[in-house]
C-alpha positions as CSV (number, residue, x, y, z in Angstrom):
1,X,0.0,0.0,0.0
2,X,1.8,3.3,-1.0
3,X,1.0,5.9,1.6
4,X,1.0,9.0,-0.2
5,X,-2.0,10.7,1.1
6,X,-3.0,13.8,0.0
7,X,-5.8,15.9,-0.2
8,X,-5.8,16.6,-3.9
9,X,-5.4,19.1,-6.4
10,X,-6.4,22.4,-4.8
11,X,-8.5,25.4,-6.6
12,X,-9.1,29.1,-5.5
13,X,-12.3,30.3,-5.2
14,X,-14.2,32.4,-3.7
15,X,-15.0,30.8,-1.0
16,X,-11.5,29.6,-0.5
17,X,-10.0,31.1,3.3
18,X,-7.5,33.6,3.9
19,X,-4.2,32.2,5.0
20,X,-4.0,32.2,9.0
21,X,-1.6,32.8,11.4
22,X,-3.6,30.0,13.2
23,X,-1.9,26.5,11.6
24,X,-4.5,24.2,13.0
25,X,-7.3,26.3,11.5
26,X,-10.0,24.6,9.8
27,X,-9.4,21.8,12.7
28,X,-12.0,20.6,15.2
29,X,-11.9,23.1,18.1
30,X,-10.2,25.9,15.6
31,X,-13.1,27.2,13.3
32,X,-13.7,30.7,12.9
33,X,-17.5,31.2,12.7
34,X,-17.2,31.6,8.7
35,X,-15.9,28.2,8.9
36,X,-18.3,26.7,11.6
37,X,-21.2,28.4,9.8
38,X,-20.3,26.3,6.0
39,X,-19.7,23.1,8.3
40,X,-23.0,23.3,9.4
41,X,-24.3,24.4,6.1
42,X,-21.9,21.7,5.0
43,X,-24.3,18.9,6.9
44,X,-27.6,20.5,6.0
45,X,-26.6,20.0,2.1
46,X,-24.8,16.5,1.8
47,X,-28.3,15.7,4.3
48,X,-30.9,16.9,1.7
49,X,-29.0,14.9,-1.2
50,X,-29.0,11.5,1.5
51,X,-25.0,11.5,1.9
52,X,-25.1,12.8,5.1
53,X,-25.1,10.1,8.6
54,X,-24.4,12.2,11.7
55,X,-24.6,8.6,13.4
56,X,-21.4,8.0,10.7
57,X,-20.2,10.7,9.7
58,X,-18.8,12.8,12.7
59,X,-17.3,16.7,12.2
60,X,-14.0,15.8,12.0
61,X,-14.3,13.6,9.1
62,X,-16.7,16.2,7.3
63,X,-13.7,18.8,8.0
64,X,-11.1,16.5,6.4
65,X,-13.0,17.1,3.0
66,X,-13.5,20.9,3.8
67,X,-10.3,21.8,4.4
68,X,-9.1,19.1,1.3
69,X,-11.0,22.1,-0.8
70,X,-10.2,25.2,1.0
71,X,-13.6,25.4,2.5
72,X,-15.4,25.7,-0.8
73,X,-19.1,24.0,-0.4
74,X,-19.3,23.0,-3.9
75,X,-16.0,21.5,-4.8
76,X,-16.0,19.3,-1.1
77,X,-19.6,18.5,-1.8
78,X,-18.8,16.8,-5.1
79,X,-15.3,15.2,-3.6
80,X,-17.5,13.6,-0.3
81,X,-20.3,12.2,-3.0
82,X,-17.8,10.9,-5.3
83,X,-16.0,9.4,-2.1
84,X,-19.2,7.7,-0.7
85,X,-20.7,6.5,-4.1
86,X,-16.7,4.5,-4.5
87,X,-17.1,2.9,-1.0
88,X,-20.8,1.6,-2.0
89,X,-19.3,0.3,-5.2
90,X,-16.1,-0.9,-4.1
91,X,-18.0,-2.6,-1.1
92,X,-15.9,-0.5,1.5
93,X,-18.1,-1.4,4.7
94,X,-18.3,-5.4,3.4
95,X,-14.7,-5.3,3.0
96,X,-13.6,-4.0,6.8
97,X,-16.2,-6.9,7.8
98,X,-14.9,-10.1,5.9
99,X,-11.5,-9.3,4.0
100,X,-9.8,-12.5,4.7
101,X,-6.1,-11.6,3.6
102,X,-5.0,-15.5,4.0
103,X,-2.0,-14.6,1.9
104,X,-0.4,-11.7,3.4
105,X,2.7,-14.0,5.2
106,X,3.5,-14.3,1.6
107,X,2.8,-11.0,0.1
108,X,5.0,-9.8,3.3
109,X,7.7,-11.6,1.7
110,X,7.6,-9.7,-1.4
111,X,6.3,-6.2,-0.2
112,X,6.6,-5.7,3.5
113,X,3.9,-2.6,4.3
114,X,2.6,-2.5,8.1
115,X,1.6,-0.3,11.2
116,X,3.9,-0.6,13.6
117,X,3.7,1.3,17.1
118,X,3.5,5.3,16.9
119,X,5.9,8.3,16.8
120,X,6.8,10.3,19.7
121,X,3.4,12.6,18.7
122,X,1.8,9.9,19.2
123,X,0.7,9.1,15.6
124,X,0.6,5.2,14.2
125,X,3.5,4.7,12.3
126,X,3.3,3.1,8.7
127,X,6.3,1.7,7.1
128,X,6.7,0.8,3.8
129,X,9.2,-1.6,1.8
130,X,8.5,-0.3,-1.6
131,X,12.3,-1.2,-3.0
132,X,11.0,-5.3,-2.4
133,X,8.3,-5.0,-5.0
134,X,8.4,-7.4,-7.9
135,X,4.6,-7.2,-9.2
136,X,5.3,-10.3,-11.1
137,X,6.0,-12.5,-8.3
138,X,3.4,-10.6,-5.9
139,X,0.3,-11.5,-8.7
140,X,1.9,-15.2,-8.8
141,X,0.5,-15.2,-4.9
142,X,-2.4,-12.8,-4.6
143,X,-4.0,-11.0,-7.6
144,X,-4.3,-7.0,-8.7
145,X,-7.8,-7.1,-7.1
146,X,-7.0,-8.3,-3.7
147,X,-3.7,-6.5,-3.6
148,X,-6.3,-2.9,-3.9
149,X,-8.7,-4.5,-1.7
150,X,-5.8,-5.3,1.0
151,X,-4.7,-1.7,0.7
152,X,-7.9,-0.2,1.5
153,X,-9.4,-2.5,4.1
154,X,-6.1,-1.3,5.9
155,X,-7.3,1.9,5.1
156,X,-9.9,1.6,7.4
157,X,-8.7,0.1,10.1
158,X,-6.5,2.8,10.3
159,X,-9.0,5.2,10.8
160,X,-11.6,2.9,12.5
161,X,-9.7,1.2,14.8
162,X,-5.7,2.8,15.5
163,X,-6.5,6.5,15.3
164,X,-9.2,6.7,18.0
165,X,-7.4,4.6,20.3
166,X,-4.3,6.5,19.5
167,X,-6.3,9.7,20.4
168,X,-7.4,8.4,23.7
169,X,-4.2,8.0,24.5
170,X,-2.9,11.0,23.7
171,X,-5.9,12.9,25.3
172,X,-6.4,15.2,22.0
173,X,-7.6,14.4,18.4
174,X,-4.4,12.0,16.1
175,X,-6.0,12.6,12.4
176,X,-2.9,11.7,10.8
177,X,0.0,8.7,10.6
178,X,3.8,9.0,10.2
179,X,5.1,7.4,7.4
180,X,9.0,5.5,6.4
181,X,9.2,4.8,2.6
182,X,12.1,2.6,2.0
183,X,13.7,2.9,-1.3
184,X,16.0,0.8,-0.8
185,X,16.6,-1.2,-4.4
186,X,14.5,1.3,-6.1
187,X,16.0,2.6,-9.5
188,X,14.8,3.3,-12.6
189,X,14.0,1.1,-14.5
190,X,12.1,-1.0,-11.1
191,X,10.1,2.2,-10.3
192,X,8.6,2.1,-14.1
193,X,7.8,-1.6,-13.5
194,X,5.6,-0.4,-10.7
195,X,4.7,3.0,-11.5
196,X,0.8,2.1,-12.4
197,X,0.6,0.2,-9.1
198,X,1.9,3.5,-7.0
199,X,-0.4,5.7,-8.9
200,X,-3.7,3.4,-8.6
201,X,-2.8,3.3,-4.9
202,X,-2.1,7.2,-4.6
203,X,-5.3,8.0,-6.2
204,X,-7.7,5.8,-3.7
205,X,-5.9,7.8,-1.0
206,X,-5.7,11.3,-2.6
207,X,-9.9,11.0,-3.8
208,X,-11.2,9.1,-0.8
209,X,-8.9,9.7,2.5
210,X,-7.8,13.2,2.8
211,X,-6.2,14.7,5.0
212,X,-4.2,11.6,6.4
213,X,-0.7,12.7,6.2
214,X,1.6,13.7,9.1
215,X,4.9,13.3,8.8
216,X,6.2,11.5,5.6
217,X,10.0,9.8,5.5
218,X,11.4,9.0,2.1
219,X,15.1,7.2,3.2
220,X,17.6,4.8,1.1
221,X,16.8,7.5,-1.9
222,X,19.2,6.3,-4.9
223,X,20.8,8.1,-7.6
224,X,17.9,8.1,-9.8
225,X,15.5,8.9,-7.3
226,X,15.4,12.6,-8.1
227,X,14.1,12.0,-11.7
228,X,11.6,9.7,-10.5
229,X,10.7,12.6,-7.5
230,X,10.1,15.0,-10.4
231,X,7.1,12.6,-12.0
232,X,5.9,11.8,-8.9
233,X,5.6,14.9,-7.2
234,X,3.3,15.4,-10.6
235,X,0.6,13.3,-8.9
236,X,0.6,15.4,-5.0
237,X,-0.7,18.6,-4.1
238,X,2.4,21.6,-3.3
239,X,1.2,21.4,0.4
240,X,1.6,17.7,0.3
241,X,4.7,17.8,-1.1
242,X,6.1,20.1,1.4
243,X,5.2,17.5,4.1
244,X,7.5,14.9,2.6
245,X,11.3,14.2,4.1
246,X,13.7,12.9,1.7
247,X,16.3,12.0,3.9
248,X,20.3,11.5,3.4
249,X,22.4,8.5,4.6
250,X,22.4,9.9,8.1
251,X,18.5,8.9,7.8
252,X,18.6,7.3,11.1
253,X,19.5,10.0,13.2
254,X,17.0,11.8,11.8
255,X,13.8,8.9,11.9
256,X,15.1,8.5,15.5
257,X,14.2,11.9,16.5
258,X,10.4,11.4,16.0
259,X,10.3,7.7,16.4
260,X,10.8,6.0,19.9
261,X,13.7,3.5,19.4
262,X,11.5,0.7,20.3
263,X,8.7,1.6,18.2
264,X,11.7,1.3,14.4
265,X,12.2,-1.9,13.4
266,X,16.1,-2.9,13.5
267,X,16.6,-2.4,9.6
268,X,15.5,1.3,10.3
269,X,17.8,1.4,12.7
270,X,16.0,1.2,15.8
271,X,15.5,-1.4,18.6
272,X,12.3,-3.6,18.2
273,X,12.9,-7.0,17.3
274,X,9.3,-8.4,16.8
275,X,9.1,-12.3,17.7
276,X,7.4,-13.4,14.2
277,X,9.3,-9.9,12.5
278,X,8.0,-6.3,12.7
279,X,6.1,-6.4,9.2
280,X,3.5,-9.7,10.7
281,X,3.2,-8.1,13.9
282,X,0.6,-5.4,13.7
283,X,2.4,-4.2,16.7
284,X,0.7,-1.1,18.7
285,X,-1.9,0.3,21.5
286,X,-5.1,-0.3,19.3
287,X,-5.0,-4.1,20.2
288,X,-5.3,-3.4,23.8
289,X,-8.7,-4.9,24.7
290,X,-9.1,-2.6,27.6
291,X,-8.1,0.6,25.3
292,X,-9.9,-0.7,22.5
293,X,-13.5,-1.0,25.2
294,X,-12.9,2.4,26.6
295,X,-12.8,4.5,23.1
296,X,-15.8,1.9,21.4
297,X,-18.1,3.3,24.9
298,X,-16.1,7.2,24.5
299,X,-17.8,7.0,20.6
300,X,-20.7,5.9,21.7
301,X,-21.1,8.7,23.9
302,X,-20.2,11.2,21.5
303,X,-22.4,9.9,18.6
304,X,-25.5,10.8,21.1
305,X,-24.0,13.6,21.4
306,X,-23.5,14.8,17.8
307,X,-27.3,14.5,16.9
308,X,-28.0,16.7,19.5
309,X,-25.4,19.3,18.2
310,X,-26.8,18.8,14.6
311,X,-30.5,19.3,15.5
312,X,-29.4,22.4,17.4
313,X,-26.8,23.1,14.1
314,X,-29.8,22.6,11.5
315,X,-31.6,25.2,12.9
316,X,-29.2,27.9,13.5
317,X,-28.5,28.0,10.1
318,X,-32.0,28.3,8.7
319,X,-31.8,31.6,11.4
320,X,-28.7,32.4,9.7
321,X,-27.4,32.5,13.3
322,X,-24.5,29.5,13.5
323,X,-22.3,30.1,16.5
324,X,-18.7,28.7,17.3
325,X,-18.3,24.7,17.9
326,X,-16.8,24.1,21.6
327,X,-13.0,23.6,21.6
328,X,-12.1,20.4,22.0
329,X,-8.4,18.6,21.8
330,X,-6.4,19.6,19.2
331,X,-4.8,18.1,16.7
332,X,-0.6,17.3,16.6
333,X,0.5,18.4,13.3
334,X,4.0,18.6,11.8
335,X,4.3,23.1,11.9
336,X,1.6,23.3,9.1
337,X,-2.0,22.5,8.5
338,X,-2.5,19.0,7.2
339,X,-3.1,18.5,3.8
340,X,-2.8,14.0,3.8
341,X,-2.6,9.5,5.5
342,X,-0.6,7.3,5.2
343,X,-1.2,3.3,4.0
């Protein structure tokens, strides 16, 4: 699963927001009441077309796709539909539920990509092998289909299942992941043999996850890389861009100063040694059962909660009187506002 999420092409428009002084603006708890007033406006459209859930859809996920198009109604209306009509016809929700991926030992084998632990800001980290890609001998033991079905259902468990528990334990809101690309192997003429792969996988995460991206390591860079950077920096937003870290051979000083020792594998030049290897491990806080129990009855809670807000929401902006959301945690980001995930 390549993890280079972004929040897409970005276009001014009128309803586009001034730059702010305020990085995390545009987050949960950071709205100005222009912003808090197209939010709720936000819900009261994608409601009256049916793609609206407040029991689903909570404000921070609604936010992702505002702030993915600068706030403009229109152009975040059309990105959340087009999102929700691919889930339905990919089978999103079935997926999550039944995705047996009885061949992943093998697939690790051939294209290690896992979560594994968090970063010292407490986001999951994702690391991927990309340089141990041979498409040919991954589709002689799992098949295009299943590869893109794998890569989403992990999709969603990162946002189902490691983010809120990573929040909890943080005690403010984790939206994003920090991501290792190894490179290591990768020249030109093996990037072209996988270049359609690592642009179908971009483009689920660019259209349908936004917002995702924390902090972004690209380390064991070869010669060639730079040419390759040039095309691929082609597919990813500026602001995304700016988020990524191409790293030099002192790369593990540097991963080592976000990253807890024990939370990098060995090969990255940290201390975890895994029992059946880092990559099979899904190592991390979200399978604590007694974590895991705590934020399922927290969400709960705050689902109850949310229908209130919207009822009360609804009709403030048919008075054309929408107030201020309450503050609540804030965000960690990396110095500026979010613009991507990582998987």
């Amino acid at each position: 699963m390549v993890s280079l999420h972004s929040s897409g092409r970005s276009t001014h428009s009128a309803q586009n927001q001034a730059p702010s002084r305020d990085l995390l603006s545009g987050h949960p708890g950071h709205l100005s009441v222009e912003q808090q007033h197209i939010l709720d406006k936000f819900k009261k459209e994608l409601a009256e077309a049916g793609y609206y859930d407040p029991a689903k859809n909570d404000d921070p996920e609604l936010l992702r796709f505002l702030r993915a198009r600068k706030f403009d109604i229109p152009k975040a209306k059309t990105m959340w539909i087009d999102t929700q009509n691919w889930r339905k016809s990919f089978k999103v929700d079935e997926l999550y539920d039944t995705f047996e991926y009885k061949e992943k030992a093998e697939v690790d084998k051939l294209y290690p990509r896992f979560y594994h632990k968090t970063d010292k800001d407490g986001r999951p980290l994702y690391i991927e092998q990309l340089g141990k890609l041979d498409l040919k001998k991954l589709y002689e033991v799992t098949t295009p289909e299943r590869q893109m079905q794998s890569l989403v259902v992990e999709y969603e468990k990162f946002q189902r299942d490691r983010l809120p528990v990573c929040s909890a334990l943080a005690g403010q809101l984790i939206e994003t992941s920090c991501t290792i690309m190894d490179l290591k192997g990768v020249g030109m003429s093996s990037f072209w043999s996988v270049k359609n792969y690592v642009q179908e996988a971009s483009t689920i995460s660019q259209n349908n996850y936004p917002e995702r991206m924390g902090k972004f390591y690209i380390v064991n860079a070869s010669w060639a890389f730079s040419a390759v950077w040039n095309l691929v920096k082609g597919w990813l937003d500026e602001a995304t861009v700016a988020k990524i870290h191409i790293l030099s051979s002192d790369y593990k000083k540097s991963l080592l100063e976000q990253v807890p020792a024990e939370s990098l594998p060995t090969f990255l030049g940290g201390t975890c040694q895994c029992p059946q290897g880092c990559s099979m491990s899904d190592a991390g806080p979200w399978n604590d059962p007694a974590i895991v129990e705590k934020v399922k009855k927290e969400k709960e809670q705050g689902d109850a909660q949310q229908l209130v807000s919207d009822e009360s929401a609804s009709q403030q902006v048919e008075n054309g009187s929408a107030s201020l959301a309450p503050p609540v945690a804030k965000p960690i980001e990396d110095g500026t506002t979010t613009t991507a995930v990582s998987t």
